[in-house]
N, C-alpha and C positions, 0 to 999 in steps of 0.2 A: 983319483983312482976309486976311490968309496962311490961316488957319482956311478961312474960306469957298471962298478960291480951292481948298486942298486936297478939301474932304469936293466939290466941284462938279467938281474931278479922276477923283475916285472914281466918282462918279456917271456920267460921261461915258464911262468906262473901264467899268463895270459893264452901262451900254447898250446898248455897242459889242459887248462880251459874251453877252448876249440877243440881241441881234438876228443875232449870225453864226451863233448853234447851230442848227445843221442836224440835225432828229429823223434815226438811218438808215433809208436807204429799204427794210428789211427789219422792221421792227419793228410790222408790223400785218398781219396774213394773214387775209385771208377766206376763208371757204365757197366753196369752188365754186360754181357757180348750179345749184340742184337737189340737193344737197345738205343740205337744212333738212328736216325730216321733222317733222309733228305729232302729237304723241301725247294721247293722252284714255283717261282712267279710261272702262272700258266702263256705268257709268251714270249712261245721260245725255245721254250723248253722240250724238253722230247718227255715221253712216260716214262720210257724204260731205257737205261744205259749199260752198258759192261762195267764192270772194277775200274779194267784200266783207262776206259775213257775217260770214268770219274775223275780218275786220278789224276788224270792229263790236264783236265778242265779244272780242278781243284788248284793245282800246280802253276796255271796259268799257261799251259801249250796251247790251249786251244782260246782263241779270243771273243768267238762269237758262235750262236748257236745256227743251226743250218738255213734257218730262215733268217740272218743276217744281224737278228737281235745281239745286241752288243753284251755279252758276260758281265754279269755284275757278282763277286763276291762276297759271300755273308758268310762271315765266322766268329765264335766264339772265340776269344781270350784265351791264349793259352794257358793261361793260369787257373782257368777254371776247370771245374773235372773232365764238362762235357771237351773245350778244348786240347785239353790234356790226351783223352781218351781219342778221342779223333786223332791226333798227331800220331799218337803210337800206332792204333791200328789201321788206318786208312791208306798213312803216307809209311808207317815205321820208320820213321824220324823222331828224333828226341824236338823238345822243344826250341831249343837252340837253331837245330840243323832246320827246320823249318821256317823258322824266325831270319836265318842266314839269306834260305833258300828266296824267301817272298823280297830281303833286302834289295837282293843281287839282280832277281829280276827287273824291279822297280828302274833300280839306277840305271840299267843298261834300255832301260825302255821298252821293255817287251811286254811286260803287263802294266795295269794299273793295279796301285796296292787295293788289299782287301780292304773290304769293313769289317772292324771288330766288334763285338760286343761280350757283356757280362750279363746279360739278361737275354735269355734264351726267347721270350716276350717279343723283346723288343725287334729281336732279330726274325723272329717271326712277322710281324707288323712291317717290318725294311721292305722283305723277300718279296708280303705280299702288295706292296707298292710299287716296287721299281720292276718294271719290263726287263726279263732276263736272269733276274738274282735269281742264287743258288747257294742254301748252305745249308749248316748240318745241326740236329738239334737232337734232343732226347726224344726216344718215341712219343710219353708221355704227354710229351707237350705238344705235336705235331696235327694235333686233332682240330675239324674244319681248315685245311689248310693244302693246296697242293700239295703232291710228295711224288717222289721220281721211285720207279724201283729200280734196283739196283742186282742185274743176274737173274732177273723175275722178282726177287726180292721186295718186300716191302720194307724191310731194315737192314740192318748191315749189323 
């Protein structure tokens, strides 16, 4: 009985320990708004799209651009700000539901999964190789590089 009482000790004290950690309130920085800039391999791609098209082709509805060129997806990690920030404001999905969303399609076969990155670079360097790709980056970084506007837009 001493047993039980001790490890139910633990556990009590282990809770109480979960439940006070406080993440700090510095530890997730987003984008500015306006900030996100979209870039595309120039074949393919169109200049200028609506929101919702973006979104559609972001999402995976649309498979290929009107000249037949096959979609290729370039996204940052959601774990990182820029992917973070794009999740919320783009799709307004939490990370999860977007992570669910890319699952669901995969399996059922209607898109091909994205590509991800943690290097904004690199995903730069993808978009501007592959015939087609389309992803989303910090303006900052966007420079010498395709970029779609978005509503006339040149950032989102």
């Amino acid at each position: 009985m001493k047993k039980i009482k001790n490890i139910l000790l633990v556990v009590t004290v282990v809770s109480f320990t979960l439940l006070s950690f406080k993440a700090p309130t510095n530890s997730l920085i987003f984008v500015e708004a306006g900030n996100l800039t979209v870039v595309v391999n120039a074949n393919g791609a169109p200049s200028d799209i609506n929101l919702k098209k973006l979104k559609g082709v972001l999402k995976g509805e649309q498979q290929r651009w009107k000249n037949g060129t096959k979609i290729k997806l370039a996204l940052m990690k959601t774990n990182t700000n820029i992917g973070s920030d794009m999740t919320n404001r783009i799709f307004g999905m939490t990370v999860k539901e977007l992570n669910k969303h890319y699952l669901a399609k995969v399996f059922q076969g209607k898109m091909s999964s994205p590509d991800f990155f943690t290097s904004e670079t690199e995903l730069i360097k993808y978009v501007s190789e592959k015939s087609g790709a389309i992803g989303i980056v910090s303006t900052s970084k966007a420079k010498g590089v395709s970029t779609l506007s978005v509503d006339g837009k040149k950032s989102l």
